[in-house]
N, C-alpha and C positions, 0 to 999 in steps of 0.2 A: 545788296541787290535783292530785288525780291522775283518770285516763282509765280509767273502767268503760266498756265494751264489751260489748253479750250477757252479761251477767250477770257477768263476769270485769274484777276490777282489777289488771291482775300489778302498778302500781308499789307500790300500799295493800299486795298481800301481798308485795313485797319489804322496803318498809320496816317492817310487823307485823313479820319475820322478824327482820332487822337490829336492832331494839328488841329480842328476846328471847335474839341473837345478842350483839353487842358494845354495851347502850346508850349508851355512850361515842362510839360512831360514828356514830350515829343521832343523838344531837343533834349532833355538827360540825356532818352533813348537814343537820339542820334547819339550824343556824345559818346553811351558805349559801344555801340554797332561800328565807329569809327575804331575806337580803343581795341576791339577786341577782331579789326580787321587789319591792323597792324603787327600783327603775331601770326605764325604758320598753324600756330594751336595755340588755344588759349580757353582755360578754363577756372572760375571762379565766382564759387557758392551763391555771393550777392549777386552777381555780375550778368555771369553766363555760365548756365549750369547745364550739366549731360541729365537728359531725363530718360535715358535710355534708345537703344537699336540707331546710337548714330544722330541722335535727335538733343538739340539744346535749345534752350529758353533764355531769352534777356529779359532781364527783371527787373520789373520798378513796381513799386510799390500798387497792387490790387492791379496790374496786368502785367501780360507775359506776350511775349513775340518768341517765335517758333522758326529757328533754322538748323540748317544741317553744313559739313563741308563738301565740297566736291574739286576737284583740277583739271586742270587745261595743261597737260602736258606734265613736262617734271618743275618749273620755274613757279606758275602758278595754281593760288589757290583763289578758291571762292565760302562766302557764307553766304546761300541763300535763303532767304525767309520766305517762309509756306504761309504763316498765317499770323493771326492772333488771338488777343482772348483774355478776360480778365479772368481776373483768382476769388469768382464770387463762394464758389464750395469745392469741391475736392471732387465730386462725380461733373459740374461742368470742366473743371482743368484736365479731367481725365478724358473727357470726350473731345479737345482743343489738340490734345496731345497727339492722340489716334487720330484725327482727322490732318494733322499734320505731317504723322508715318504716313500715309496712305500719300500723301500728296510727295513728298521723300520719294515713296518706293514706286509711284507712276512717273517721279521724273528720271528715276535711273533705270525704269522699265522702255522707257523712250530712248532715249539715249541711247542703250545697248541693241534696241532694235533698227534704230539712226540717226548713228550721230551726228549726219549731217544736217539733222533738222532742226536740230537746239539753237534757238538764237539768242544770243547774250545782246542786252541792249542796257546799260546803265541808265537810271533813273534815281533822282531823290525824292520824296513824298515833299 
């Protein structure tokens, strides 16, 4: 599931992009995004990795897609993706990351302020 904010989904248009880029890449990516949403937790180096404050990355090869956990109750859970961003050097992935926290910590900034405005709408790119 990905994280619309203020009108803006950057992970929907990284992956729109990536589908019209490499679709070969786009479904790996689905492939893990599926794989690693059939687990309560799930973590793994190549896969999907913790890059810190709650914050994980799916990885293919020269990009990374950026989500986090959150739940709906005690039954479920969710991975939503903030964004993306390739692995061109180590100061842009580090700026991909951060802008990813920030979108993380405005969606549980909303949330707690009301929760009844979060609207979960399933989508696939």
């Amino acid at each position: 599931m990905t994280l619309g904010i203020d009108d803006q989904d950057l992970a929907k248009k990284f992956l729109t992009k990536l589908g019209k880029d490499d679709g070969r890449k786009l479904q790996q990516l689905t492939a893990r995004i599926s794989r690693v949403a059939d687990h309560h937790t799930y973590e793994h180096e190549t896969i999907f990795n913790h890059v810190g404050d709650g914050l994980y990355e799916f990885k293919r090869p020269g990009i990374r897609l950026y989500a986090f956990y959150d739940s709906l109750g005690n039954d479920h859970h969710l991975i939503l993706c903030t964004s993306g961003g390739t692995k061109n050097n180590k100061k842009e992935q580090n700026a991909d990351i951060t802008k990813a926290k920030q979108l993380k910590d405005r969606y549980f900034k909303a949330k707690a302020d009301n929760p009844d405005h979060i609207v979960i709408e399933e989508d696939t790119p």
